[in-house]
Structure formats: C-alpha cells, structure tokens
C-alpha positions as CSV (number, residue, x, y, z in Angstrom):
1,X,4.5,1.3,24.7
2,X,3.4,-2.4,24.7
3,X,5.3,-3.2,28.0
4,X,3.6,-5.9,29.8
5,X,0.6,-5.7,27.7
6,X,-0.7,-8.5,25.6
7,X,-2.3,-6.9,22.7
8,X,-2.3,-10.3,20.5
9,X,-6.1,-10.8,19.6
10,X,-6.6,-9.0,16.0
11,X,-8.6,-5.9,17.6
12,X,-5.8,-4.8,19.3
13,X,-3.4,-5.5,16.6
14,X,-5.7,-3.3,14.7
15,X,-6.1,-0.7,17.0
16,X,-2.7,0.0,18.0
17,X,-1.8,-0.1,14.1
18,X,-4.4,2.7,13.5
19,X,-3.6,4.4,16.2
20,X,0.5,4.3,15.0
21,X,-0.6,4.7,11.1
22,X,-1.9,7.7,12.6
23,X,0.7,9.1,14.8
24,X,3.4,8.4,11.7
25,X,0.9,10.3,9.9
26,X,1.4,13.5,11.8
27,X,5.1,12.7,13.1
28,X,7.0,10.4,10.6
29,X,9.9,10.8,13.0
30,X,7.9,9.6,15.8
31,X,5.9,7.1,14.1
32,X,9.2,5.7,12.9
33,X,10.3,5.3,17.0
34,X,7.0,4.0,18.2
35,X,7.0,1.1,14.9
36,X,10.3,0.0,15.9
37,X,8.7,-0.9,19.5
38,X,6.2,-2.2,17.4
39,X,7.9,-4.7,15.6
40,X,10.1,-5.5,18.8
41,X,6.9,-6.1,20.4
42,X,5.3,-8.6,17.6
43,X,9.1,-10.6,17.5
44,X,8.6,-11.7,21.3
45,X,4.7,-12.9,20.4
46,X,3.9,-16.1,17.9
47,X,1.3,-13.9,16.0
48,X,1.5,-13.8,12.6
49,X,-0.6,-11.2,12.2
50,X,0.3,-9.5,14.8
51,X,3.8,-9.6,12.9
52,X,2.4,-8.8,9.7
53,X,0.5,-5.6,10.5
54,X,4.1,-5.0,12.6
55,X,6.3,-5.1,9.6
56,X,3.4,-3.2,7.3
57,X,3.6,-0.3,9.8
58,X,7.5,-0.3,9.1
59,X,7.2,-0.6,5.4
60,X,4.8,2.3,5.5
61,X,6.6,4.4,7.6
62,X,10.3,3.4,5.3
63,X,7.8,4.8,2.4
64,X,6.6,8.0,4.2
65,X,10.7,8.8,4.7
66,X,11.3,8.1,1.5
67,X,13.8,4.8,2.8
68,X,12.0,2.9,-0.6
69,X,14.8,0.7,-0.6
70,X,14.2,-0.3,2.9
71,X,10.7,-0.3,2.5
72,X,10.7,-3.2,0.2
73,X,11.7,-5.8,2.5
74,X,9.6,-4.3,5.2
75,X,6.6,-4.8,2.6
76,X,8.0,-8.5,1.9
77,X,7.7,-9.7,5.5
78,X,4.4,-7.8,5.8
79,X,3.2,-10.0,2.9
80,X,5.1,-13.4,3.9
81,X,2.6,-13.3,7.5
82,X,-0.6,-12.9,6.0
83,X,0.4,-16.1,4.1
84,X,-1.2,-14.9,0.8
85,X,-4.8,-14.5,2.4
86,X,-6.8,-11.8,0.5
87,X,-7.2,-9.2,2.9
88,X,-7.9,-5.5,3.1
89,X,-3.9,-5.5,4.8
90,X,-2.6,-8.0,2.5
91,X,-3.6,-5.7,-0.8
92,X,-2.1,-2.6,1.1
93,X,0.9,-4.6,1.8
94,X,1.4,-5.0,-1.5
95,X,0.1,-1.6,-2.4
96,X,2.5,-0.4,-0.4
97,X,5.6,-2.5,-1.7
98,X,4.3,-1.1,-5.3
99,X,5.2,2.0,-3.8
100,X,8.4,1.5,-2.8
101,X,9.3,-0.2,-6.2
102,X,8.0,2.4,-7.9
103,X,9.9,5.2,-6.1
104,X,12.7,3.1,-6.8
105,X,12.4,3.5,-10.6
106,X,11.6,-0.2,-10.7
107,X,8.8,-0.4,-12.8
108,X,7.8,-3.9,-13.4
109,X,8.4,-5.0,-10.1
110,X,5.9,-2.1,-9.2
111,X,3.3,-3.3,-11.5
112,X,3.5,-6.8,-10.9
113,X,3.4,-6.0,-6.9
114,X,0.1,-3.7,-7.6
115,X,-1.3,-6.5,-9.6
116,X,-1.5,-9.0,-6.7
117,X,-3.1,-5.9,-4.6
118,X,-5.5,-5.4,-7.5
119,X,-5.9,-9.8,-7.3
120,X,-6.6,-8.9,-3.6
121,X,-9.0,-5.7,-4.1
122,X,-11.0,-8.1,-6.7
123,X,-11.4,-11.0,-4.2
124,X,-12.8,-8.5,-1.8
125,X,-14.9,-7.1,-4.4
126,X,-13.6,-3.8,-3.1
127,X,-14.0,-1.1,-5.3
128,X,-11.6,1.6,-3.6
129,X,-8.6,-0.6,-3.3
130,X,-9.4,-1.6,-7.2
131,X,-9.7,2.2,-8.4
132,X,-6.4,2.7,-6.2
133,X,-4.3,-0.5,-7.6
134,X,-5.6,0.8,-11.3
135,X,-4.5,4.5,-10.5
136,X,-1.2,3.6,-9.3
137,X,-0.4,0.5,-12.3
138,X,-1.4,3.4,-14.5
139,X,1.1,5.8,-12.3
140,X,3.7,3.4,-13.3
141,X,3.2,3.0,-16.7
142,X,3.2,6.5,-17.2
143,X,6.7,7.2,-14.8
144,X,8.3,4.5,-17.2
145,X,7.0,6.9,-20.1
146,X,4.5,4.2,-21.6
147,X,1.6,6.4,-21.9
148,X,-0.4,4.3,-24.2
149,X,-0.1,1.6,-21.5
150,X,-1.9,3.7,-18.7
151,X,-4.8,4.8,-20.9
152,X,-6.7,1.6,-20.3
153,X,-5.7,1.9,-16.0
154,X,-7.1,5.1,-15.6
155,X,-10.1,4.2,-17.5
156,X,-11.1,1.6,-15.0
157,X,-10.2,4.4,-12.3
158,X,-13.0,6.4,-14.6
159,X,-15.5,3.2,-14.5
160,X,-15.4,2.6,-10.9
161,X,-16.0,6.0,-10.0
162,X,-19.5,6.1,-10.9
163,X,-20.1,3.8,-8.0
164,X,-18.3,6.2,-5.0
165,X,-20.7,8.5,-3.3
166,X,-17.6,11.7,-3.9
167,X,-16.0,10.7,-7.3
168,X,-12.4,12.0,-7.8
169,X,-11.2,13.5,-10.7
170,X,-8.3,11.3,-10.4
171,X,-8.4,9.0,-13.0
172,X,-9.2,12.2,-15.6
173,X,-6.2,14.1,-14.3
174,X,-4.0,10.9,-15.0
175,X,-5.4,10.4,-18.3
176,X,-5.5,13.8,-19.2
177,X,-1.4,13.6,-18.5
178,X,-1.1,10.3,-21.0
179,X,-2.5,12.6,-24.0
180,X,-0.8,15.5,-23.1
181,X,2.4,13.2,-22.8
182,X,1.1,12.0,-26.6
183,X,0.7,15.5,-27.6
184,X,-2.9,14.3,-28.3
C-alpha cells in the first residue's frame, strides 16, 4: 500500500481515506493494519492534511476497537493538522474525539469536544453534522445521568429533522429515554 506512490494532492488523500474508512468498516482488524501504513506513509510526506486525515483514520479505527484511550490522542493530532479550519474532517475529528471521551466516562471533556464539532457543523451550515453533534452532547448528558440537560439537545435533533428528506426517529427515542429516566 502506498509504496512509491505519491498520493499528496487532497483527492487522493480523500480517496484512499474512504476507501480505508471503508475497509475498517468491514475488517476493523484489517483496517487497523492498512492505517498504520497509513500514518507511516503521511510521516515521510510534509502534508498536513495528508497527516490529519492519517491520524483521523487511526483515531477512528482506536474507536471502532474500542482502544478510547488511544483514540484520544489519535483524535488530537487529527485536529492539531487541520489547524483549526472548519471542515467537514475537522468536525468529525472532533466528533470523533467526543467519542472516545465519552466511552471513557469523561463527560465534559466529551461535551466540550462535541461542542467545537457542533462550532464546525454551524460554520458549514451543515445540518447533519449539527443534528449529530446535538444527538451525541445530548448522549452525554444523559450517560452522566443529567437528563434534564439532554432535553433541550435532542430537541434541536427534533428541529433539524424537518429539513432531511428521511427523518430519524433519533432525537425522539433519546428524548423519550430522558422522561423515562424522569419517570415523566
């Protein structure tokens, strides 16, 4: 993979991380081998980019194994190479460093990562990665047992899907869990 190749230009970097995002999606185990070539690959190039979609693929793949701990730094360095550029990777990045935090049991280092995705998702006026930054804040509010907290986060989820051609029921499973959780 990646030997004597010079995938640098961000349609390659973008293709080759779909094409891993997708092979870890069917073979974590693989998709953990071929990200580690990965990230070999963008430490011999002066990409940034190139390095940040690298280290993403890792921190996704850490996640996917359930390696949260390791994911976090993973998610870090993803975030440190797009140098704080709103971009549909930067928000995941973060999204996915919520993730980690959360699985963690770190809370409100999980919320405050989602709210820079959700800073992210607004810049780029894009509604999906908004609905999923509210879901998962809401997520976290309700894993550190705040359930009055996540009513308002999966009431955006609510608001937003009105504008989605296939609305999820997401947001009214999630809020449906807070008043259970309240005994309302």
């Amino acid at each position: 993979l990646l030997q004597n190749t010079s995938c640098i230009d961000s349609a390659c970097v973008d293709s080759m991380f779909l094409w891993l995002y997708y092979v870890q999606s069917k073979d974590v185990v693989l998709g953990d081998t071929m990200s580690n070539k990965f990230v070999q690959y963008a430490n011999t190039k002066t990409n940034d980019y190139l390095r940040a979609k690298a280290y993403l693929l890792k921190a996704v793949v850490a996640n996917a194994q359930g390696n949260v701990i390791e994911a976090i730094p993973f998610a870090l360095t993803s975030i440190k190479y797009f140098h704080d550029q709103p971009s549909i990777d930067y928000c995941f990045a973060y999204q996915n460093l919520s993730a980690a935090y959360n699985k963690a049991g770190n809370y409100v280092l999980a919320r405050e990562s989602n709210k820079k995705a959700l800073a992210a998702a607004e810049a780029l006026k894009d509604k999906v990665l908004m609905s999923n930054s509210y879901n998962s804040i809401g997520i976290s509010y309700n894993q550190d047992k705040q359930y009055k907290e996540a009513i308002p986060w999966f009431r955006k989820v609510i608001d937003l899907n009105k504008y989605f051609s296939k609305p999820t029921a997401t947001g009214y499973q999630n809020l449906g869990l807070c008043f259970r959780y309240l005994r309302q």
